[in-house]
N, C-alpha and C positions, 0 to 999 in steps of 0.2 A: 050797680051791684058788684059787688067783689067777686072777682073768682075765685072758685072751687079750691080747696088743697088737695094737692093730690093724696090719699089715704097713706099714711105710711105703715112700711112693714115694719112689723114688732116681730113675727118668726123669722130668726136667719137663716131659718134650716128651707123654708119657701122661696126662696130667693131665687132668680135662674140663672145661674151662673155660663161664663160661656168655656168651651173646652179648656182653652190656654187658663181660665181662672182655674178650672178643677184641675188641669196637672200640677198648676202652683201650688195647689191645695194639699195641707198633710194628707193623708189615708184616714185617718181617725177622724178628720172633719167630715170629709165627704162619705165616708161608709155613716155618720152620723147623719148627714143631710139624708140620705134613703131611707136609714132607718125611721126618720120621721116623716117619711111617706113624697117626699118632692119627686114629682115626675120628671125634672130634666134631670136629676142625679140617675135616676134607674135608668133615664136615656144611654146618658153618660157612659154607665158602666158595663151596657150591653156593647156599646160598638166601641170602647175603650178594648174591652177584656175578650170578647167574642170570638176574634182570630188567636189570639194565643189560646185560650183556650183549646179550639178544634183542632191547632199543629201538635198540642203539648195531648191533646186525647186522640187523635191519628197516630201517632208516633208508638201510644199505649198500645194501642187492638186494631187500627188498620182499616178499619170499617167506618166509614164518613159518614153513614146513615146512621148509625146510633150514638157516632159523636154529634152527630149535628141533635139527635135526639135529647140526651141527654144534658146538652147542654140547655133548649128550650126547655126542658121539666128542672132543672137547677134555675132560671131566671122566673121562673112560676113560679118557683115552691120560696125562693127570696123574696119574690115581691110579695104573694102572700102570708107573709112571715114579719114582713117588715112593721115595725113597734114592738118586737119581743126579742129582733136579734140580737145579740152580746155585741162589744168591745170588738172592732179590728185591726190594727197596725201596720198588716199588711193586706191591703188587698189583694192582690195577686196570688200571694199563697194562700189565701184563704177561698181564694174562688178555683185555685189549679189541688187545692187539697178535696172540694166538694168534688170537683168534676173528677178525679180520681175512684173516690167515695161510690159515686154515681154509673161511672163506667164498671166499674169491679161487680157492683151488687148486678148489673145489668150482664156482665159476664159469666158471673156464676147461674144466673137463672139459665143460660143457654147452656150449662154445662162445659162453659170453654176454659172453666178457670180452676185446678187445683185446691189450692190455697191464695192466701196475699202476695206468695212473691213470684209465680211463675203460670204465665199463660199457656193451655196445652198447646196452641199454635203459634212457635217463637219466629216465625219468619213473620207476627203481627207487629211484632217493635223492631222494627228493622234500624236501630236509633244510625243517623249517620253524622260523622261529627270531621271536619274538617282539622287535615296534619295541623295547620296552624294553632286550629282552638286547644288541642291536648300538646301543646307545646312541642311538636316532633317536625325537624327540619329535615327535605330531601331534596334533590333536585326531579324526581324522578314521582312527580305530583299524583299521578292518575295509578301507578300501583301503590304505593305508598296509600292511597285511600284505601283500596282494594285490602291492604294488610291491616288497617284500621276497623273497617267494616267489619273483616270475618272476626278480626278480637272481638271487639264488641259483641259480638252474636255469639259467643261464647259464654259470655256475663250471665248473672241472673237477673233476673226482669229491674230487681230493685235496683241493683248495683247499676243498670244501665239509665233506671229513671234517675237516680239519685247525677250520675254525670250530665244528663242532659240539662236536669234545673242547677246542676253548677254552673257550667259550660256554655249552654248555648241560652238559656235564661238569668243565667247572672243573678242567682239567688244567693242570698247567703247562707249560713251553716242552720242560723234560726228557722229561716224559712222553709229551707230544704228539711225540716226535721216536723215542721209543721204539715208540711204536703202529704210526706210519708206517716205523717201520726205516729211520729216520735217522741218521749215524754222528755227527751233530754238532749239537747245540742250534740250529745260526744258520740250519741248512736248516732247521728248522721255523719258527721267527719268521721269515724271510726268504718261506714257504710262508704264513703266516697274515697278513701286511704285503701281497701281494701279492695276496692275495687280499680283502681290505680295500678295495684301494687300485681294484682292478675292480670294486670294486663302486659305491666312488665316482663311478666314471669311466660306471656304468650309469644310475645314479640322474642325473647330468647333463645328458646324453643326453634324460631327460624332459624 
């Protein structure tokens, strides 16, 4: 008797790929393997995206318990979604754009949140960003942070998110425009120049 063939796949999108495959992987492939329901891509993208997520939604509102929340009712409301969702290119800004989405709506229910750009408790984005990363040389490290710090807590919430997914997430101008629900690249470089350009205008001031 012959052996058996082993069945082959005809879905690529079934396939299970192992981590180092799905980082080799464009984003448009693998946001496409989830969308067509594979459970090791939704593995993937939980403990890929998971910790960026909760530093880049800490950073927002401060509160670990509703980041952690929100980020579980964002991997729910994906996977239940998944066969209808759209086109991604980026995944990262497209998962640090919902978690935004998500923490705000979640904000505003508590009454902590104004509008879009400013949380009523600014010591919740305490964003800290290191001399090196905003190009500023001193020998004199530990105040030098200290004069960094309090500019930034000067900023408005956007202008402050907008440098951190430059700076310490290494997005680009696209990205960064997509997080903040931007309809156009030149409002976010126009949002990260401006907020640059006050900071200048604080550090002078010294």
């Amino acid at each position: 008797m012959k052996p058996k063939k082993a069945p082959e796949i005809t879905d690529k999108y079934q396939i299970r790929y192992s981590e180092k495959e799905y980082l080799d992987m464009a984003d448009e492939l693998v946001w496409a393997s989830f969308n067509k329901g594979n459970e090791s891509t939704f593995s993937f993208l939980y403990k890929n995206y998971a910790a960026d997520l909760f530093a880049f939604g800490y950073q927002f509102c401060g509160d670990a318990h509703l980041v952690e929340d929100c980020i579980q009712n964002l991997f729910i409301y994906l996977r239940k979604r998944r066969g209808s969702l759209g086109e991604v290119h980026s995944i990262k800004s497209y998962l640090f754009k919902c978690i935004r989405c998500e923490i705000t709506k979640r904000l505003k229910e508590r009454g902590l949140l104004r509008d879009a750009d400013e949380i009523l408790h600014h010591k919740a984005f305490a964003l800290s960003l290191s001399p090196e990363t905003i190009l500023i040389e001193s020998e004199h490290r530990e105040q030098q942070q200290k004069r960094i710090n309090h500019a930034l807590s000067q900023l408005t919430l956007r202008q402050r998110q907008a440098l951190l997914l430059l700076y310490e997430e290494e997005m680009t101008y696209s990205q960064i425009a997509e997080v903040m629900g931007f309809t156009e690249v030149k409002s976010a470089r126009k949002l990260v120049y401006r907020a640059l350009s006050s900071l200048k205008e604080i550090f002078l001031k010294k």
